[in-house]
C-alpha positions in Angstrom: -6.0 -24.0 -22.7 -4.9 -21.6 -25.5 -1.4 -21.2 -26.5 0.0 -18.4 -28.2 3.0 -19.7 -29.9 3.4 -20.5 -33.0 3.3 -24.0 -33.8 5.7 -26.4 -36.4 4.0 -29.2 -38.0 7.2 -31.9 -38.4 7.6 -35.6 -39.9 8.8 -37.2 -36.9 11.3 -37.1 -34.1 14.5 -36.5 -35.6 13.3 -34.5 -38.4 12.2 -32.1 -34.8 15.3 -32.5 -33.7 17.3 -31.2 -37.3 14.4 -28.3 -37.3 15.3 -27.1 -34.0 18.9 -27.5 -34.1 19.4 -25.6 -37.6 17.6 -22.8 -36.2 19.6 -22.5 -32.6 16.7 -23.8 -30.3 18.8 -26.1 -29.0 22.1 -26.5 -26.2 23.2 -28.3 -29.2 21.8 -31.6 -27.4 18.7 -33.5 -28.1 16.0 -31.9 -26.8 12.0 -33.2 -26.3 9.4 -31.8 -28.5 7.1 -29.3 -26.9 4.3 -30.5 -28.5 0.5 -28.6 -27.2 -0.6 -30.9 -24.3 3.1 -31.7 -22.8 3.2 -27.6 -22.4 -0.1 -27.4 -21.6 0.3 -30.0 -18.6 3.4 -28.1 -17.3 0.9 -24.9 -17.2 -2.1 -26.9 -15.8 0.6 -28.7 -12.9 2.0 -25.5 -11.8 -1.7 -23.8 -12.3 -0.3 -20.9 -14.2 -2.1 -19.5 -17.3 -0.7 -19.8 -20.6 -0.5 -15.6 -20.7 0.8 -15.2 -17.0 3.9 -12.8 -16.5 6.6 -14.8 -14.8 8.9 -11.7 -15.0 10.6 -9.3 -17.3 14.7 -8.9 -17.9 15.4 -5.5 -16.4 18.0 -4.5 -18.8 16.0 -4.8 -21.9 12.6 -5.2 -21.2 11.9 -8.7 -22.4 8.9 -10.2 -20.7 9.1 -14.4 -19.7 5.4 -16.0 -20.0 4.8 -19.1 -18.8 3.9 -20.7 -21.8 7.5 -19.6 -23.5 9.2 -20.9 -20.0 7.0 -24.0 -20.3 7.8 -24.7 -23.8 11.7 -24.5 -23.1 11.6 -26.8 -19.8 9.4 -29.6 -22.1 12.7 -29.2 -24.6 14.8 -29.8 -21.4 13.2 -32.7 -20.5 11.5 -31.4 -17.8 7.9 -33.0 -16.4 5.1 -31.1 -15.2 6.0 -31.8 -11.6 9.7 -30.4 -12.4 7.9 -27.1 -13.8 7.2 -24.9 -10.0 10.9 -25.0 -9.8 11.9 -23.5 -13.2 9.3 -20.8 -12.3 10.6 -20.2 -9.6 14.4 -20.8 -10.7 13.7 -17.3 -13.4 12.0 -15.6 -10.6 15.1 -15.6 -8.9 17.6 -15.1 -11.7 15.1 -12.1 -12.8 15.4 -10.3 -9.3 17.1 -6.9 -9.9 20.3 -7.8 -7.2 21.3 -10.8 -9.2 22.4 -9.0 -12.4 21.0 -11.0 -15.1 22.3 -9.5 -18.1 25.5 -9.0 -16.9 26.2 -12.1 -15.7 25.0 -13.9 -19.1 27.2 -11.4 -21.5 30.1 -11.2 -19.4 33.3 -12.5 -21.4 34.0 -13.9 -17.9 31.7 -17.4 -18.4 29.5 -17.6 -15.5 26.7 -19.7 -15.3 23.5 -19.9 -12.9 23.9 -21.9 -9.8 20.1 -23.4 -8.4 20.5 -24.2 -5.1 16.6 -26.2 -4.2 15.6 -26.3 -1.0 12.3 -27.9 0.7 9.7 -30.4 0.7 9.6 -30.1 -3.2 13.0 -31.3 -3.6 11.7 -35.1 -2.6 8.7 -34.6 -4.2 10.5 -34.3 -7.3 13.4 -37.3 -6.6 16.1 -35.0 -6.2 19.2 -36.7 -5.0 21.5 -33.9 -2.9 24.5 -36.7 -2.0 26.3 -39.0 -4.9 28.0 -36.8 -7.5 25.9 -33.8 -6.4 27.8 -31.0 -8.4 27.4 -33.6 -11.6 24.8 -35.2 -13.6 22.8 -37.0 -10.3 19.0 -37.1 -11.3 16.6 -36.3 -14.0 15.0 -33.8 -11.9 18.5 -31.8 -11.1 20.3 -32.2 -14.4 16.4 -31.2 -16.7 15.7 -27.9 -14.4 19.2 -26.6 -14.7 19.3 -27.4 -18.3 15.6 -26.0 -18.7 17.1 -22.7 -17.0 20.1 -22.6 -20.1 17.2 -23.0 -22.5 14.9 -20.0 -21.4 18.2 -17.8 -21.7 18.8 -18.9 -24.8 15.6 -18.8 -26.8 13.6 -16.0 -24.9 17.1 -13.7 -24.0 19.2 -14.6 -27.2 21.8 -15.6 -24.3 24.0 -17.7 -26.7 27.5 -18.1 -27.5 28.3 -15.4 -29.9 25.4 -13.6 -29.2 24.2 -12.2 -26.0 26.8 -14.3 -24.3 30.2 -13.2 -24.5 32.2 -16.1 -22.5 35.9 -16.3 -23.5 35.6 -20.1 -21.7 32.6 -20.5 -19.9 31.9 -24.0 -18.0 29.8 -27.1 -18.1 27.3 -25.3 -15.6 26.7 -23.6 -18.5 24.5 -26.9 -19.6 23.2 -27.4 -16.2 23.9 -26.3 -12.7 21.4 -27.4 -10.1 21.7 -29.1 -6.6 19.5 -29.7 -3.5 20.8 -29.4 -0.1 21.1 -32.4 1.7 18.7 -31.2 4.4 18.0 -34.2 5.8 21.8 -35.6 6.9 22.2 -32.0 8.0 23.1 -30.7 11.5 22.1 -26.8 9.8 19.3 -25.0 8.7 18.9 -25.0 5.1 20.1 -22.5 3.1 16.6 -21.5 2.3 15.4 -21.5 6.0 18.5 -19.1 6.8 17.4 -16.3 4.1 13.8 -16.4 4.1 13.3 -17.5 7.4 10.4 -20.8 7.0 12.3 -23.7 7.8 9.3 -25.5 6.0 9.6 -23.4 2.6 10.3 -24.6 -0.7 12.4 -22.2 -2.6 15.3 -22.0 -5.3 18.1 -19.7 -4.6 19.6 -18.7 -8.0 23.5 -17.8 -7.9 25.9 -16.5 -10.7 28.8 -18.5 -10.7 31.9 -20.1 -11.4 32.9 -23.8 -12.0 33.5 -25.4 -9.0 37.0 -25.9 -7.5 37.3 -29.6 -5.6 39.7 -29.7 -2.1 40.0 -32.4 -0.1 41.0 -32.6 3.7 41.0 -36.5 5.0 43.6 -35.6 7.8 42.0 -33.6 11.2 38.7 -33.1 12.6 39.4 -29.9 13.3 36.9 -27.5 12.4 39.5 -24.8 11.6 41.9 -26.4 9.3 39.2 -28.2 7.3 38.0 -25.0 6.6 41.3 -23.3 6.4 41.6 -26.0 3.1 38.4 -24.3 1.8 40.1 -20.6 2.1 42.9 -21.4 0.4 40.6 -22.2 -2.5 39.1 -19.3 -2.3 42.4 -17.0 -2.0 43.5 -19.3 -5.0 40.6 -17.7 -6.8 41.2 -14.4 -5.2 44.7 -14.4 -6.7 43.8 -15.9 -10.2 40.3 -14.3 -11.5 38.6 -12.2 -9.2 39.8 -10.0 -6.1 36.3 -8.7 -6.1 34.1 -10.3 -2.8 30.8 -11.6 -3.1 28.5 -14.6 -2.7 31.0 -18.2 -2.7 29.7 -21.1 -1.6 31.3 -23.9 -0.2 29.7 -27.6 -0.6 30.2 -29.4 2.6 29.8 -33.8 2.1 28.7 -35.9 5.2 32.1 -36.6 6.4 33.3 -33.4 6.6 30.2 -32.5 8.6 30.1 -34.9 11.0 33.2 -33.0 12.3 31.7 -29.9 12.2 29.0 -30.8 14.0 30.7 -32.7 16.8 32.4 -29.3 17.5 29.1 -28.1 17.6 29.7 -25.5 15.0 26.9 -24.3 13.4 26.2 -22.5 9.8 27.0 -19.2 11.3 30.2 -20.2 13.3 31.3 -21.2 9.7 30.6 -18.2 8.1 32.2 -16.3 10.4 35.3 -18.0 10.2 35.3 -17.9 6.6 34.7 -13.9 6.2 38.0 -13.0 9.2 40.4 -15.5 7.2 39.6 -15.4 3.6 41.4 -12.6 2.5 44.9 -11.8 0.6 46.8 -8.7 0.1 47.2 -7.0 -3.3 50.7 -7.5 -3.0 50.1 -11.5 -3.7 48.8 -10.8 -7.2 52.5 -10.7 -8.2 53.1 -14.0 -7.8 51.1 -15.0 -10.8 52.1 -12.8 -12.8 50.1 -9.9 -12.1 52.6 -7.5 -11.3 52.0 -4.4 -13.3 48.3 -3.9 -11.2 50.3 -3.9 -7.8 51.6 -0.9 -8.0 51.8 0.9 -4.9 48.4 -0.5 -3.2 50.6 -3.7 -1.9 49.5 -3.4 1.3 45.7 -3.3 0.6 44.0 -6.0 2.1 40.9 -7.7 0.2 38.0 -9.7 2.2 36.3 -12.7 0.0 32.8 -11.6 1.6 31.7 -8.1 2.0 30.2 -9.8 5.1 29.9 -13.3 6.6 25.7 -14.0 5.4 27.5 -13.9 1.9 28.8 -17.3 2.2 26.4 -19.9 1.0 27.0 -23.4 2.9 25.5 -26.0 1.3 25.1 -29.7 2.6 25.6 -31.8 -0.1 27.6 -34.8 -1.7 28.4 -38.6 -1.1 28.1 -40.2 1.8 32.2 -40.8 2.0 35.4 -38.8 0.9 36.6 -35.8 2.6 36.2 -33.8 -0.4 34.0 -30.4 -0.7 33.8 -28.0 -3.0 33.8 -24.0 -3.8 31.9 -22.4 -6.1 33.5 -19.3 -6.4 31.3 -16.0 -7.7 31.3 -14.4 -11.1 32.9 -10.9 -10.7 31.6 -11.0 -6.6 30.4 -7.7 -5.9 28.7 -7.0 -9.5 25.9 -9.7 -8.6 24.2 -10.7 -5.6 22.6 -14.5 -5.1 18.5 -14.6 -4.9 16.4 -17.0 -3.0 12.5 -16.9 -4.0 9.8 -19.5 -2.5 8.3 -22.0 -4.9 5.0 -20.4 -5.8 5.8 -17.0 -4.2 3.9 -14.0 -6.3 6.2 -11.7 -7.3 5.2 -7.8 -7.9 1.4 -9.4 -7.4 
């Protein structure tokens, strides 16, 4: 297979590792070297040419081959079976809805959320229960990480540079998941926007760090999720007023609850978008005062509409703990979900 990119002739490992971090290839970790064949097998397992267009960044133009995706998701430590999904991962992310550039030079820190959905996510030892939302398996923690790398080195998305983040977050490194389909009274969150409860697909979603509750004390449908609001009007009140995508990450034992009641993904959602909601007037009690003004009274929903709540099944098999993962700036960038090996603009 021919491959376009120039190529470094190096000692050995570590003097790699010194090349690529004094030139800012790197996350500032380690990273693998993408020698010829391990790019070449990434290409060869996902049966892409070297050449082929993944996609090209709307803003500026910049056009994502797969040999320069492949070279980055080697550096992440990525194998050829993990390479579909990063394909697929800056499919998504590419998608005109989602924003891309804005959400990577924002001052506001936002980093992509994968969400992986499907048959692939066993075929590739994903774990979707212990420490989920962390560092949980190489599969997870390399594709998110690849996904950092690509904006990086092909979008100059780094600190400083392209990205403008005042903060940012450790999804910023890596921020993947896989829905725990299989301990799951729902469809996936895959089936429920493209409609192929078989499909593999990775739904790409600018976001904030996630917010931990916990609820150990009813079975009650209604206040476990009123627990989940208030995070969300906590986030309402302290970054963003704005609604779009959140998601809420919903562990085993909170959904064995939910699904005695019998409430399904939708019931959720629709109790999510009627409550989660705070007047303007609340903003001055932390502070924010001065933007009050005379629009007290103005209510503001979290969702534009109830389908904008992503719930995910996910976590540890114990704890009555769950997560949200609120959005960056809500209604300025919209979550994407693309099947894995879905041609785009064929």
């Amino acid at each position: 297979m021919a491959l376009a990119s120039k190529r470094h002739s190096l000692e050995d490992p570590a003097a790699a590792q010194e090349y690529f971090h004094s030139r800012g290839w790197t996350d500032g970790l380690p990273i693998v070297p993408p020698t010829a064949e391990a790019v070449e097998a990434c290409l060869e397992w996902a049966v892409l040419a070297a050449d082929h267009l993944v996609g090209v960044e709307p803003v500026r133009g910049r056009a994502l081959t797969a040999e320069k995706v492949a070279i980055n998701a080697v550096m992440a430590g990525c194998l050829p079976m993990h390479f579909p999904v990063v394909v697929t991962a800056v499919t998504a992310m590419l998608e005109e809805p989602f924003l891309l550039h804005g959400t990577t030079a924002s001052t506001g820190g936002s980093a992509v959320l994968l969400v992986v959905n499907g048959p692939i996510r066993n075929e590739i030892g994903m774990d979707a229960t212990f420490n989920a939302l962390g560092p949980s398996d190489r599969a997870s923690t390399c594709i998110g990480r690849a996904i950092r790398l690509i904006l990086g080195n092909l979008l100059e998305v780094r600190p400083g540079e392209i990205d403008r983040s005042t903060f940012g977050h450790a999804g910023k490194i890596s921020f993947c998941l896989a829905e725990d389909e299989e301990n799951s009274p729902w469809p996936s969150l895959a089936t429920e926007r493209l409609g192929d409860p078989h499909v593999s697909a990775v739904t790409a979603m600018a976001a904030m760090a996630p917010r931990q509750i916990m609820n150990e004390w009813t079975t009650e449908p209604e206040k476990i999720l009123d627990t989940f609001i208030a995070e969300i009007k906590a986030n309402m009140r302290h970054y963003s007023i704005w609604p779009g995508n959140y998601a809420i990450v919903v562990p085993p034992q909170l959904r064995q609850h939910f699904e005695a009641a019998k409430w399904s993904k939708a019931d959720i959602q629709n109790y999510v978008f009627e409550n989660a909601a705070i007047l303007r007037a609340e903003w001055a009690d932390c502070g924010k005062e001065a933007v009050v003004a005379d629009k007290g009274d103005r209510r503001y929903q979290a969702l534009p509409d109830p389908e904008h709540l992503l719930v995910l099944a996910a976590g540890g098999p114990a704890g009555g703990f769950g997560a949200v993962i609120p959005p960056w700036l809500g209604h300025k960038s919209r979550a994407a979900t693309v099947a894995v090996g879905a041609c785009v603009d064929c």
